[in-house]
C-alpha positions as CSV (number, residue, x, y, z in Angstrom):
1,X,-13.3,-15.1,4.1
2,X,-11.5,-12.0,4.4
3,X,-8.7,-11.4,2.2
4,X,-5.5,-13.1,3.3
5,X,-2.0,-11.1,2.5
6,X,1.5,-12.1,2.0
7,X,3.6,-11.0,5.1
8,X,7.3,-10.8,3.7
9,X,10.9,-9.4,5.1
10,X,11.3,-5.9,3.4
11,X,15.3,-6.9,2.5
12,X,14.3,-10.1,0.3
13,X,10.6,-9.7,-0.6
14,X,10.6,-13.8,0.9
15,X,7.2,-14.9,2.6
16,X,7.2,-15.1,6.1
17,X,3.5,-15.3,6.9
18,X,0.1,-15.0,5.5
19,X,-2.6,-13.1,7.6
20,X,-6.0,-10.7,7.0
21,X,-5.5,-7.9,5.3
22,X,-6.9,-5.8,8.9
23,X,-3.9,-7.4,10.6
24,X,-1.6,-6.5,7.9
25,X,-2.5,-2.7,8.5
26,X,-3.5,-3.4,12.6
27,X,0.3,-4.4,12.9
28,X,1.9,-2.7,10.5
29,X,3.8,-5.8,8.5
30,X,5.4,-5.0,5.2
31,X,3.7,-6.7,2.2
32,X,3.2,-6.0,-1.5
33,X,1.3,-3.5,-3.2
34,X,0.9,-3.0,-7.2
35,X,1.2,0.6,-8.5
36,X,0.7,1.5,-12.2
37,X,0.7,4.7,-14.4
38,X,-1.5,5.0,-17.8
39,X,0.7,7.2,-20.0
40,X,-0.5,8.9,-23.0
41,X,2.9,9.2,-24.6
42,X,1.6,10.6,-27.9
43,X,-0.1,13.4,-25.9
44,X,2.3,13.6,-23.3
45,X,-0.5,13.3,-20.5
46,X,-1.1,11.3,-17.3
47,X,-4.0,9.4,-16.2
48,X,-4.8,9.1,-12.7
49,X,-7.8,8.0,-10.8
50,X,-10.3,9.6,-8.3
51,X,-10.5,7.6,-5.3
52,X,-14.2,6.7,-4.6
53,X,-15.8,8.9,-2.2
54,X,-17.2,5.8,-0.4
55,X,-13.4,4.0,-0.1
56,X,-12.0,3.6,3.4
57,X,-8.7,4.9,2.3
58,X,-8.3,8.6,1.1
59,X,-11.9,9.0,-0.4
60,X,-12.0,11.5,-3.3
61,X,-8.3,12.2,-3.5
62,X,-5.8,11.7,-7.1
63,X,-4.1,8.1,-7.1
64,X,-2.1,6.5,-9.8
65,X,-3.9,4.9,-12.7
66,X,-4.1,1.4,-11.2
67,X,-3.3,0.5,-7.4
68,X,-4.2,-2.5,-5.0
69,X,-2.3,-4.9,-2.8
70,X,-0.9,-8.2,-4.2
71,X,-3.2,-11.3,-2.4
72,X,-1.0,-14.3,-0.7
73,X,0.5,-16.2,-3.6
74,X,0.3,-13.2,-6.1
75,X,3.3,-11.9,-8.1
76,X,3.8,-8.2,-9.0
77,X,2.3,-8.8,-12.7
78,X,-1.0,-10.1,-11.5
79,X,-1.7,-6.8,-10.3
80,X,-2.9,-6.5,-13.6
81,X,-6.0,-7.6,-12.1
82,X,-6.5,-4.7,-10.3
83,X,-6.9,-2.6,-13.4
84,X,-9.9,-4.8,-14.4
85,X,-11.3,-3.7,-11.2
86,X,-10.8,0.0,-11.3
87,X,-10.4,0.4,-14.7
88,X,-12.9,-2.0,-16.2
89,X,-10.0,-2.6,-19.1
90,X,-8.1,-5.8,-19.4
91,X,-4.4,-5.6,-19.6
92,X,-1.5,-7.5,-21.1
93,X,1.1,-7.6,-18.6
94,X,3.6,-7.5,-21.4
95,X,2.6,-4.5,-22.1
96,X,3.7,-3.2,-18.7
97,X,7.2,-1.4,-18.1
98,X,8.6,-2.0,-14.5
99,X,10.4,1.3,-13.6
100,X,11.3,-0.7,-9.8
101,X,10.5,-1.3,-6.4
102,X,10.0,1.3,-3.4
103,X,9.6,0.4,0.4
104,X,6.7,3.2,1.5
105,X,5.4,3.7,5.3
106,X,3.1,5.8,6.9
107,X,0.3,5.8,9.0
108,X,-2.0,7.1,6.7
109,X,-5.0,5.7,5.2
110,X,-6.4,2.1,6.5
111,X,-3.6,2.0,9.5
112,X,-0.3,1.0,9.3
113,X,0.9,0.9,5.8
114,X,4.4,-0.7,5.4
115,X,5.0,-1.7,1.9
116,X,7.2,-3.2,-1.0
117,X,5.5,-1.0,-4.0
118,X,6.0,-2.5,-7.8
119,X,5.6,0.4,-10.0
120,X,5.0,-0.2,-13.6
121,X,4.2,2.5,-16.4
122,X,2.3,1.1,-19.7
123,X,1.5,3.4,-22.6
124,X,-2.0,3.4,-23.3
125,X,-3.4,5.7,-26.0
126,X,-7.0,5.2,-25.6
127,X,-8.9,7.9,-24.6
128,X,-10.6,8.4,-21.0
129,X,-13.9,7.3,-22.2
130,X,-13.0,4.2,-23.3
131,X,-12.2,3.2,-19.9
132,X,-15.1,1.7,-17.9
133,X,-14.2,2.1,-14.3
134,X,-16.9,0.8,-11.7
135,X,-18.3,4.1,-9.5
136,X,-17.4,2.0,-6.1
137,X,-13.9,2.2,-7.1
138,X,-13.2,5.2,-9.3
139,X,-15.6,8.5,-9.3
140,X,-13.5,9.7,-12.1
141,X,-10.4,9.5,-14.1
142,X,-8.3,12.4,-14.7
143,X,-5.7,13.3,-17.5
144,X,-3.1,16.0,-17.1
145,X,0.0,17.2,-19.3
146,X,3.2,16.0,-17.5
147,X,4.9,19.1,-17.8
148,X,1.9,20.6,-15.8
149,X,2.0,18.2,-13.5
150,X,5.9,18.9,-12.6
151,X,4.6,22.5,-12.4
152,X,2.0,21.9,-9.7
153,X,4.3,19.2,-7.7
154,X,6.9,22.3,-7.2
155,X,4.0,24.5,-6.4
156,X,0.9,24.1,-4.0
157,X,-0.8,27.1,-5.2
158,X,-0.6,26.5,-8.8
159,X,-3.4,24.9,-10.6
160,X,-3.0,23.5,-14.1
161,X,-5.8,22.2,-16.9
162,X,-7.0,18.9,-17.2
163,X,-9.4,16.4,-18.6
164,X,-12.1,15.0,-16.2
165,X,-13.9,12.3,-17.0
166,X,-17.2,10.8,-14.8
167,X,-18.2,7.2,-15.6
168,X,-21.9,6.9,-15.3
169,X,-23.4,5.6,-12.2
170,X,-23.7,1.7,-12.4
171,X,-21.9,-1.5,-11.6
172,X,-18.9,-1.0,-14.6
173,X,-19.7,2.1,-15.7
174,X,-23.1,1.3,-17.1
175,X,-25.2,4.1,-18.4
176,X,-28.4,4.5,-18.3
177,X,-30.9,7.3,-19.5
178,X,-30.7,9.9,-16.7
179,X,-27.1,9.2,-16.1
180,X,-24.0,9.4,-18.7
181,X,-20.6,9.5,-18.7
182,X,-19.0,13.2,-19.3
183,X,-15.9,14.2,-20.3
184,X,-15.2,17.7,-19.1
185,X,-12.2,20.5,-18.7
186,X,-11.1,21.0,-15.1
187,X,-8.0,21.4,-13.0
188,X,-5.7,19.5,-11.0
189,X,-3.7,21.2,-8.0
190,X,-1.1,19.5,-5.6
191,X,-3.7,18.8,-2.8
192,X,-5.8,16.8,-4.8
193,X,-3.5,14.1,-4.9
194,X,-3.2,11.3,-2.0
195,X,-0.8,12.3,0.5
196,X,2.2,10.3,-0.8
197,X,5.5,9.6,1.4
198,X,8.6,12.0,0.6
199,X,9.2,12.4,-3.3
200,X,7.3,10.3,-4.4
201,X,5.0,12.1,-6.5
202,X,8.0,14.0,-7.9
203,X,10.2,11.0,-8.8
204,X,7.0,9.4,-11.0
205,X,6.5,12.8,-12.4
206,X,9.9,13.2,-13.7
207,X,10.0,9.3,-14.6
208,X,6.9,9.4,-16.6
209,X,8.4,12.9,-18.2
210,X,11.1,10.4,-19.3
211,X,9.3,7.7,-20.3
212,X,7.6,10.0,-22.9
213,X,10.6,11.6,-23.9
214,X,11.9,7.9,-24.9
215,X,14.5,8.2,-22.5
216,X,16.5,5.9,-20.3
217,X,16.6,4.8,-17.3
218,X,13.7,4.5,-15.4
219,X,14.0,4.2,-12.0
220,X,12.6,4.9,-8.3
C-alpha cells in the first residue's frame, strides 16, 4: 500500500484528509514534514547528510541531518524514526530541542511541496563513523564548522573544510572486505546544499551558531 499522508490546514496543523503521498505532491496539499540538525556543540560543527544519488528528490545534494515526512497519525517526535532510517542510530526524542515550525513551498523536488516543517536540533557528540547510515538513503555524512558554514551561506564562491565520511556499501552500512567506510577531509560550498526556500539555510545556520553558543532563543 503506498504510503498514506496527513492532509492538514496550514493555520491550525488540524487533519483534514489522508491521501498517497504522490497525491500529496500531485496536488500540492500542505502536510508535515520532520527536519533535524546533529550538532557537535563541543566542536562547534554541523552534520548534514548527502542525499542518495539514487533518491527521486535532489540526488547527491547537502540536507539536514535527519528529514522525512510525518505518516497519517504521526506526531512531530516520531520523526525520530526517520533517523533510524537515514542514520542507522536510534534516538531519544527527549533528547531533541524544537527550535519551531516553518510553512515551506516550492515546486522543487517530487512536485508540489507545501509543508508545515518541525525543526528540531539535538546535540550529538559521536563521531561521523559511528553513525551507520544505509547507502540507499545517505551516500555520505558531512561535518562542517558553523562559523564556516555562515561564511559560505553569504558567499557562493567560497568553499570552506570539512569532514566527509562514506558508509560502506551494504544494507546499514555493512562493510565488507573490498569495501569500507572512510572518513576523509573535503569541502563544502553553497551549491552543494539542497535548494532551500528563501532564508532558510541562513536562519538554521545562525540558530545552530546559537545553540552552541548556549544562547537563547531559538527560533525560525
Amino acid at each position: 500500500m503506498a504510503e498514506q499522508i496527513d492532509v492538514i490546514n496550514p493555520a491550525t496543523g488540524i487533519v483534514e484528509d489522508t491521501v498517497s503521498r504522490a497525491e500529496v505532491h500531485a496536488e500540492g496539499h500542505w502536510h508535515q514534514v520532520f527536519h533535524c540538525l546533529v550538532i557537535r556543540r563541543e566542536a562547534g560543527t554541523i552534520v548534514f547528510q548527502r542525499r542518495s544519488e539514487n533518491k527521486a528528490a535532489f540526488p547527491g545534494k547537502l540536507d539536514l541531518s535527519v528529514t522525512g515526512h510525518l505518516s497519517a497519525g504521526e506526531t512531530p517526535l516520531d520523526g525520530v524514526r526517520e533517523a533510524e532510517e537515514e542514520l542507522g542510530v536510534r534516538i531519544d526524542p527527549t533528547n531533541l530541542v524544537k527550535v519551531g515550525t516553518r510553512l515551506l513551498a516550492d515546486d522543487n523536488g517530487e512536485g508540489q511541496n507545501r509543508e508545515l516543517v518541525h525543526v528540531f536540533f539535538m546535540d550529538d557528540d559521536r563521531p561521523l563513523d559511528a553513525f551507520n547510515p544505509p547507502a540507499d538513503e545517505v551516500s555520505a555524512l558531512i561535518e562542517i564548522q558553523a562559523d564556516h558554514l555562515l561564511e559560505i551561506l553569504g558567499d557562493p564562491t567560497l568553499a570552506r573544510p570539512a569532514t566527509v565520511f562514506t558508509p560502506a556499501e551494504g544494507e546499514c552500512g555493512d562493510e565488507d572486505e573490498d569495501e569500507q567506510a572512510v572518513v576523509a577531509k573535503g569541502t563544502m560550498r553553497r551549491d552543494d546544499l539542497v535548494e532551500g526556500s528563501s532564508g532558510y539555510w541562513v536562519t538554521l545556520a545562525v540558530m545552530a551558531k546559537r545553540f552552541i553558543n548556549g544562547e537563547q532563543p531559538l527560533a525560525i
